[in-house]
TIDO-156482 format. One line per 3 residues: number of its first residue (from 0); their letters; for each residue x, y, z of N, C-alpha, C, CB. Coordinates in Angstrom, 2 decimals. Last residue first. Glycine has a CB too. Layout:
NUM = A = X/Y/Z/X/Y/Z/X/Y/Z/X/Y/Z | ...
end
This chain:
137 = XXX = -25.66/57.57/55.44/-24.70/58.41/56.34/-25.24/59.56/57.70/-23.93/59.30/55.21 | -26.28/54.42/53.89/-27.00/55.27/54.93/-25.46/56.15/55.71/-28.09/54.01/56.24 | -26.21/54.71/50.53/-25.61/54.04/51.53/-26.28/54.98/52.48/-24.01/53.88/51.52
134 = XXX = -28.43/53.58/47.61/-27.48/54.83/48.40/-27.13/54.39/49.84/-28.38/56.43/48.56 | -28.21/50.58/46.13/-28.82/50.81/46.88/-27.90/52.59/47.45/-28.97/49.37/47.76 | -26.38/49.91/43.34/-26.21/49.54/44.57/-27.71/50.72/45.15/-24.34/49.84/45.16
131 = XXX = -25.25/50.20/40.66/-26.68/49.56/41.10/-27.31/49.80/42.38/-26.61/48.16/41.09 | -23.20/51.54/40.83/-24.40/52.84/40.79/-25.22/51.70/40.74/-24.57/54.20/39.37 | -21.64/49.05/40.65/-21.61/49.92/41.50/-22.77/50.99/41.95/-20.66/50.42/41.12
128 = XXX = -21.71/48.38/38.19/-22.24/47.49/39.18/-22.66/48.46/40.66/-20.97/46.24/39.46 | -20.49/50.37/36.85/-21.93/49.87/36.36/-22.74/49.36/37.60/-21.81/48.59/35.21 | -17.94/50.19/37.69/-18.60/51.22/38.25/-20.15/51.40/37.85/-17.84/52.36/37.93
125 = XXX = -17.18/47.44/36.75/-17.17/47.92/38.16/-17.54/49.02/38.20/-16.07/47.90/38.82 | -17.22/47.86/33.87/-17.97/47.42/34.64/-18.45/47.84/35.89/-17.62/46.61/34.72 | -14.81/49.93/34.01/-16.09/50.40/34.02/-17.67/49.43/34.36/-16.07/50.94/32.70
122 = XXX = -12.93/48.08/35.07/-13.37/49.20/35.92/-14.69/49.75/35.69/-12.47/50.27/35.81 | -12.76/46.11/32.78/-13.09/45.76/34.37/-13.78/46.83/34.96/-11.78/45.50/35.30 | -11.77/47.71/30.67/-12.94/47.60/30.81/-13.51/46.91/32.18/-13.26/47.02/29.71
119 = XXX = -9.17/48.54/32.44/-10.35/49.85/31.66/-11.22/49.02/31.80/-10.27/50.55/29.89 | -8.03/46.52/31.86/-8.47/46.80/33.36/-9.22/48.06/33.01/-7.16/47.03/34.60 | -8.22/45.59/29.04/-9.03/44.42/29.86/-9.13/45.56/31.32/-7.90/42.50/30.14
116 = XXX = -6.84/48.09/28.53/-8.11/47.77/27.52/-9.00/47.01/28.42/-7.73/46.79/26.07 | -4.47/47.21/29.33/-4.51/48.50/29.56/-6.36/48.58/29.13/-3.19/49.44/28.54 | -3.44/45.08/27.62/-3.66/44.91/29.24/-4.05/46.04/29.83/-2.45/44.50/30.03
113 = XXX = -3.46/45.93/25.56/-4.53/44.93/25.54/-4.40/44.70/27.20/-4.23/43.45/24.41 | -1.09/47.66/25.86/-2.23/47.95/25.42/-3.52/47.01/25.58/-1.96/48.18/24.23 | 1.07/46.02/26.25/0.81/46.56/27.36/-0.75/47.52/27.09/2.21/47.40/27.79
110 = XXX = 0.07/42.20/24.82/0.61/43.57/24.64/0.04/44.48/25.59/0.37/44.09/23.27 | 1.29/39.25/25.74/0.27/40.28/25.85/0.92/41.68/25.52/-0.38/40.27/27.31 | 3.64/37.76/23.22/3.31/38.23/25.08/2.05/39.01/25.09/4.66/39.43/25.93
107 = XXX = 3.09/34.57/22.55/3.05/35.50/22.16/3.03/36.48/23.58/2.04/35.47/21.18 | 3.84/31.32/21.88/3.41/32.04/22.55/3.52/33.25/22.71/3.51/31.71/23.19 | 3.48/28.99/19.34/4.06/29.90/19.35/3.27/30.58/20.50/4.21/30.45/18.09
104 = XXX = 2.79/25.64/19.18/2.18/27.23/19.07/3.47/27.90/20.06/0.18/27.50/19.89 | 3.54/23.77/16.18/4.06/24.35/17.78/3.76/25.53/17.56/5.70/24.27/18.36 | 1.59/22.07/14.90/2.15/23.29/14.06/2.47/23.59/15.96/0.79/24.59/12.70
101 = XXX = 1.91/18.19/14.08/1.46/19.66/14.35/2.32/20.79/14.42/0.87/19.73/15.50 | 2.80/16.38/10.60/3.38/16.93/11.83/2.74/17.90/13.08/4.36/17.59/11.32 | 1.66/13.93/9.27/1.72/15.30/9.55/1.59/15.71/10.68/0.98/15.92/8.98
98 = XXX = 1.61/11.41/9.36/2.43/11.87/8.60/3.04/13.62/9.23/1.63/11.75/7.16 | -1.01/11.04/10.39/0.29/10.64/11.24/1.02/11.06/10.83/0.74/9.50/11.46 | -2.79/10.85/8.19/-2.85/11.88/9.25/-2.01/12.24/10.39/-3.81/11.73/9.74
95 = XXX = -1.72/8.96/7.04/-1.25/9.57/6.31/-1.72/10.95/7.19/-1.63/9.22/4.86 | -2.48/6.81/8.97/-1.48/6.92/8.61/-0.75/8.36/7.94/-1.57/5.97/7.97 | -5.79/7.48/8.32/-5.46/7.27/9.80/-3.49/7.76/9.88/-5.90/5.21/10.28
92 = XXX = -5.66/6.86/6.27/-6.60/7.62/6.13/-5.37/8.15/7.38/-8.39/7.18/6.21 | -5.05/3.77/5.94/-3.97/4.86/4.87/-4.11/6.09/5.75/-4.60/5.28/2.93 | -7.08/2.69/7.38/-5.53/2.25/7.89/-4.56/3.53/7.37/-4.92/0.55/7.04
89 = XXX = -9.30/3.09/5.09/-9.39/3.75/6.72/-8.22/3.54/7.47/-10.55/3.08/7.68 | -8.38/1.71/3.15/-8.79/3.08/3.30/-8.26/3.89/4.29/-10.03/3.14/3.48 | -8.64/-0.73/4.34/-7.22/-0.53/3.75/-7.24/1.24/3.74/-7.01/-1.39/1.94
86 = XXX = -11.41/-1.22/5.03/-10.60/-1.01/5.90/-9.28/-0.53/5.87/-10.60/-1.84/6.34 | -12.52/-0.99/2.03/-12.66/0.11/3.27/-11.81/0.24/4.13/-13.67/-0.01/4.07 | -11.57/-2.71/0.47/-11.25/-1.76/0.45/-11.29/-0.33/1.67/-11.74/-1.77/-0.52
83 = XXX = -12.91/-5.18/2.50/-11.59/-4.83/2.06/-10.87/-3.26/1.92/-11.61/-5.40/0.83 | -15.41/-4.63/2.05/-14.86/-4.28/3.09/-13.56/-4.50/3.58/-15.48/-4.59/3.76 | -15.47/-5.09/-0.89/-15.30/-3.62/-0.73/-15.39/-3.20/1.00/-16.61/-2.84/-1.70
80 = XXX = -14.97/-7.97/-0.82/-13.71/-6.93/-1.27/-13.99/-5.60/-1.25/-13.20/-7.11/-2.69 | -17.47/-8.69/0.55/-16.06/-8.93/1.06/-14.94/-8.08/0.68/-15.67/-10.17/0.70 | -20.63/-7.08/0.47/-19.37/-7.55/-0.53/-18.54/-7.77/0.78/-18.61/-6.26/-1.86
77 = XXX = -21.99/-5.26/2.07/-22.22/-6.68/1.94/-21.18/-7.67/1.40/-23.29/-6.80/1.15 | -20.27/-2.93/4.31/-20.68/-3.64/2.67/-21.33/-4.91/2.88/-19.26/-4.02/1.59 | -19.48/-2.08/6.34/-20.58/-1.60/6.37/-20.87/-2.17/5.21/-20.73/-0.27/6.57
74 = XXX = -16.93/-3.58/8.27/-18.46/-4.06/8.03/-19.55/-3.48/7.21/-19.04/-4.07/9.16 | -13.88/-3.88/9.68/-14.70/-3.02/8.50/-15.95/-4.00/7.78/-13.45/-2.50/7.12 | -11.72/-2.79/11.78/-12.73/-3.50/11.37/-13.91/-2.88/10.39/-13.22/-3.95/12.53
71 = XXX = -8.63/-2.85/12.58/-9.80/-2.07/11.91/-10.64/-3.33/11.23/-9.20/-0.82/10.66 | -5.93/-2.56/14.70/-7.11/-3.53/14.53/-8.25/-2.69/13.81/-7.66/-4.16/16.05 | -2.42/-2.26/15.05/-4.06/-1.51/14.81/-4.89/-2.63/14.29/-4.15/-0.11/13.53
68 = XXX = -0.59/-2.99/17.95/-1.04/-3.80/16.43/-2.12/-2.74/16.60/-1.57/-5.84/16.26 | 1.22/-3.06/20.30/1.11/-2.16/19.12/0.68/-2.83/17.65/2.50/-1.49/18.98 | 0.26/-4.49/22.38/1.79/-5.23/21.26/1.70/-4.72/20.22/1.94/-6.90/20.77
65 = XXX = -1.91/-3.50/23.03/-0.64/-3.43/23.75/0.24/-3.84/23.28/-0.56/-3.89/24.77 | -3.40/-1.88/20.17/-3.26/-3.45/21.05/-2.22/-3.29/21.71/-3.07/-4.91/20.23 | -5.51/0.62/18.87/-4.49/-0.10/19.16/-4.36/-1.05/20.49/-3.60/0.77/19.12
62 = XXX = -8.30/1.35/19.12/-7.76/0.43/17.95/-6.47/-0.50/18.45/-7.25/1.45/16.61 | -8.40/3.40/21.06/-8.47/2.37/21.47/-8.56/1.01/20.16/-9.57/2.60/22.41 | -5.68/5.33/19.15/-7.00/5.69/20.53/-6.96/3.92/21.12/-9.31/6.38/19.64
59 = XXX = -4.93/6.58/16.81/-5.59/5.25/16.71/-6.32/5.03/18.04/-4.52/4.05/16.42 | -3.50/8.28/17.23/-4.57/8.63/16.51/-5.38/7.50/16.49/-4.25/9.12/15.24 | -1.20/7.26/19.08/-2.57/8.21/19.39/-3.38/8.34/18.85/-2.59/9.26/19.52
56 = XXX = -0.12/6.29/16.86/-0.49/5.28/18.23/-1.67/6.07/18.61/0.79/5.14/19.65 | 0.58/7.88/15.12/-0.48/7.30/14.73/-1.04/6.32/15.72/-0.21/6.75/13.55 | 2.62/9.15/16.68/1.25/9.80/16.51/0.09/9.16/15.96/1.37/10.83/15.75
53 = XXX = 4.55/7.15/16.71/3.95/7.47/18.33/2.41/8.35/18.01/5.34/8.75/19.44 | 4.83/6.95/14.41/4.74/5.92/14.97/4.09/6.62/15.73/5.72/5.12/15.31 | 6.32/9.60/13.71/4.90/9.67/13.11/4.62/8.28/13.69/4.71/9.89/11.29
50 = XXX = 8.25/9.45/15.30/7.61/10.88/15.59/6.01/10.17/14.78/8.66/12.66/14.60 | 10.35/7.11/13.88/9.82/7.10/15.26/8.11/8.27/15.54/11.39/7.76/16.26 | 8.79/6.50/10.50/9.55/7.09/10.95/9.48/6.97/12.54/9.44/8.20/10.38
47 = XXX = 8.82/3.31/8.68/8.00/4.70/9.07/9.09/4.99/10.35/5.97/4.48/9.63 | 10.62/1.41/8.59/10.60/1.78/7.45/10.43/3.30/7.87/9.59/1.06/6.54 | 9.86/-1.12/10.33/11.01/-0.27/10.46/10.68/0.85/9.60/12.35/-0.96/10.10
44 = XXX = 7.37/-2.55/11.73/8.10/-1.93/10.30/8.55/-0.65/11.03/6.93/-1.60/8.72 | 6.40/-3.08/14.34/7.01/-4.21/13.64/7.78/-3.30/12.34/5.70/-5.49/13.11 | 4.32/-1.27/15.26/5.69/-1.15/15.60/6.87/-1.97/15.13/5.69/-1.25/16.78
41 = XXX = 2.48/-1.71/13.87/2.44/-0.50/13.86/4.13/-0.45/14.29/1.20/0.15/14.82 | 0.62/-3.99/12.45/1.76/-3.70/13.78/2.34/-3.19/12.94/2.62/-4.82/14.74 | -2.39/-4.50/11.58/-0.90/-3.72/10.93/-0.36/-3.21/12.24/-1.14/-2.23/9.66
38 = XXX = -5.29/-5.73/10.51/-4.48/-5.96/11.82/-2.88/-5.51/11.13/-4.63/-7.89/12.50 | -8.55/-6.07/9.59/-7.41/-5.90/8.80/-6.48/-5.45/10.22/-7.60/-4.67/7.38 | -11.13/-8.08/9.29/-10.63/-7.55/10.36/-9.27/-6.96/9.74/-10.52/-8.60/11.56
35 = XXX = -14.40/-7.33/7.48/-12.88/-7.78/7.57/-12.29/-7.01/8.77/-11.98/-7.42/6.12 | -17.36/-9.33/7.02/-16.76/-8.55/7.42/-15.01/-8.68/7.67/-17.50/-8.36/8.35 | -18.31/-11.54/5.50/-18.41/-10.39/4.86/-17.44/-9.64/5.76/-19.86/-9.85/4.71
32 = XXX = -19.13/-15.01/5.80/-17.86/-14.00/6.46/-17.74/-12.73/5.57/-16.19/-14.81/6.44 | -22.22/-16.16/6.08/-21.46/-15.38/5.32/-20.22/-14.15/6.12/-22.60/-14.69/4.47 | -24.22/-16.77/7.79/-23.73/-17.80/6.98/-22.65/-17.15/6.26/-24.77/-18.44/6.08
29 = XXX = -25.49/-14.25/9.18/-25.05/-15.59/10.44/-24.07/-16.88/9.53/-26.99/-16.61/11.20 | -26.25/-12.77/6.78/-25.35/-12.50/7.94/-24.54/-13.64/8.67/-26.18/-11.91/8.94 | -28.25/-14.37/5.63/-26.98/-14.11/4.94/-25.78/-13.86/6.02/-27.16/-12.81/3.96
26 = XXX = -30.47/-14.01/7.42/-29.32/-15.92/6.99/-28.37/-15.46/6.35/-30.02/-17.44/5.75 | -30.30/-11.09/8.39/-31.09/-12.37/8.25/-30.12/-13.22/8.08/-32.11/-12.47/7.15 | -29.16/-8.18/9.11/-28.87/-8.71/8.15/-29.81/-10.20/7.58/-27.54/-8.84/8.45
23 = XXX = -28.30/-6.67/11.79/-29.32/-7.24/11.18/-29.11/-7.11/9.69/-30.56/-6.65/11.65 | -25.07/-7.43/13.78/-26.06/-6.13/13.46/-27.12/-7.32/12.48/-25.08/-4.38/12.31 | -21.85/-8.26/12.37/-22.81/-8.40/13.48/-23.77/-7.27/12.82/-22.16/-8.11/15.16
20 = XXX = -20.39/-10.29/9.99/-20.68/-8.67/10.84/-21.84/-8.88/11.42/-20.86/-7.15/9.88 | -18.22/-13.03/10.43/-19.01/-12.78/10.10/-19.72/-11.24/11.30/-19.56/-14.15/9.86 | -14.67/-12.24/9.21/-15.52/-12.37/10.45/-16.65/-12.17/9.95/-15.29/-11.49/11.61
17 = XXX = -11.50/-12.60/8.02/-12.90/-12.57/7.39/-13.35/-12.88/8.80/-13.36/-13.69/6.02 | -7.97/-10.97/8.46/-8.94/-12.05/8.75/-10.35/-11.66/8.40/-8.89/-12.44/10.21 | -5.02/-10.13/7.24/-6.64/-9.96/6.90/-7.32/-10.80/7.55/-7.08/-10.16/5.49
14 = XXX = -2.11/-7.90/7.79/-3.25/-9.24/7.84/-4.15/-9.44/7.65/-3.56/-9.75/8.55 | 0.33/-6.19/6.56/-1.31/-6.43/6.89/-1.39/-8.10/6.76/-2.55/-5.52/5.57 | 3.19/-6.94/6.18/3.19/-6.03/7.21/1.50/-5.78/7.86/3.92/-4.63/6.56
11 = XXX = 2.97/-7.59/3.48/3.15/-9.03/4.46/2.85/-8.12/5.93/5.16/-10.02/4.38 | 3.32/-5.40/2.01/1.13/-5.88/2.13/1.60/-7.55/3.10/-0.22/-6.53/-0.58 | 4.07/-2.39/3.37/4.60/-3.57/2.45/3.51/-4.89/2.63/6.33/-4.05/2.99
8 = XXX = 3.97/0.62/2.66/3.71/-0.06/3.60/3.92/-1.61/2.69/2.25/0.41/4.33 | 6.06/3.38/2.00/5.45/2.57/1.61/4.99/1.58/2.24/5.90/2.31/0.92 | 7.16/6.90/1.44/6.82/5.71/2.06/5.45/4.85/2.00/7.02/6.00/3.22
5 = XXX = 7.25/8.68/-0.28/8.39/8.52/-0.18/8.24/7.19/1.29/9.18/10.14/-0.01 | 5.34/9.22/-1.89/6.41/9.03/-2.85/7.19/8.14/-1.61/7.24/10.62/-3.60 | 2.75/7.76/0.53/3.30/9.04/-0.20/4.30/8.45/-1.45/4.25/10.12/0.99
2 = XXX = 1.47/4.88/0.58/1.53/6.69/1.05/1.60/7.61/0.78/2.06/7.18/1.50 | 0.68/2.07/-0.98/1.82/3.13/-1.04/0.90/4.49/0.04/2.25/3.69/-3.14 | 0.85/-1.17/0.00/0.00/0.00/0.00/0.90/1.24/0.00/-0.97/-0.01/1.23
end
């Protein structure tokens, strides 16, 4: 399964097992392995990089297996080879969102103007709140 130009997943690195899909369907369902389990240790290929490993661990949530395997399961066809295709999809989808890097935020200082703006507007609140008040007894 290719990625990009510049990485490639190698198709001994997927597994495929057939499961019959749960949910309502009738005799076809309960007699027919339609659904695919597709299973890619994540940590077994060398190839992909450390930084995008650890992100696609995360992106994967509870997919992933303590012996770093992704587990996708893919049911919504009747066909076998287009829950094939799905799951291979959804493995790339997941991968190629790993690829990319996030953007480090940059922290910026408050400017002495925008801090000058927030206690201005505090105050005038505070003097809104203030003329609510009841006249004081002197």
């Amino acid at each position: 399964m290719r990625l990009t130009d510049r990485y490639e997943i190698d198709g001994a690195d997927l597994s495929e097992s057939f499961i019959r899909a749960s949910g309502p369907g009738g005799q076809n369902v309960n007699k027919v392995e339609t659904a695919v389990q597709l299973r890619f240790n994540l940590y077994g290929v060398s190839d992909l990089p450390v930084p995008m490993r650890a992100r696609a661990a995360r992106l994967a949530g509870k997919r992933l297996t303590k012996d770093g395997v992704i587990i996708i399961k893919a049911m919504t066809h009747r066909r076998r080879e287009l829950n094939r295709e799905d799951a291979r999809a959804r493995l790339k989808t997941l991968l190629l969102k790993a690829l990319i890097a996030p953007k480090i935020r940059i922290r910026k200082k408050t400017s002495l103007n925008q801090k000058r703006k927030r206690v201005d507007a505090k105050k005038k609140r505070g003097l809104v709140k203030q003329m609510r008040k009841a006249p004081g007894v002197e």
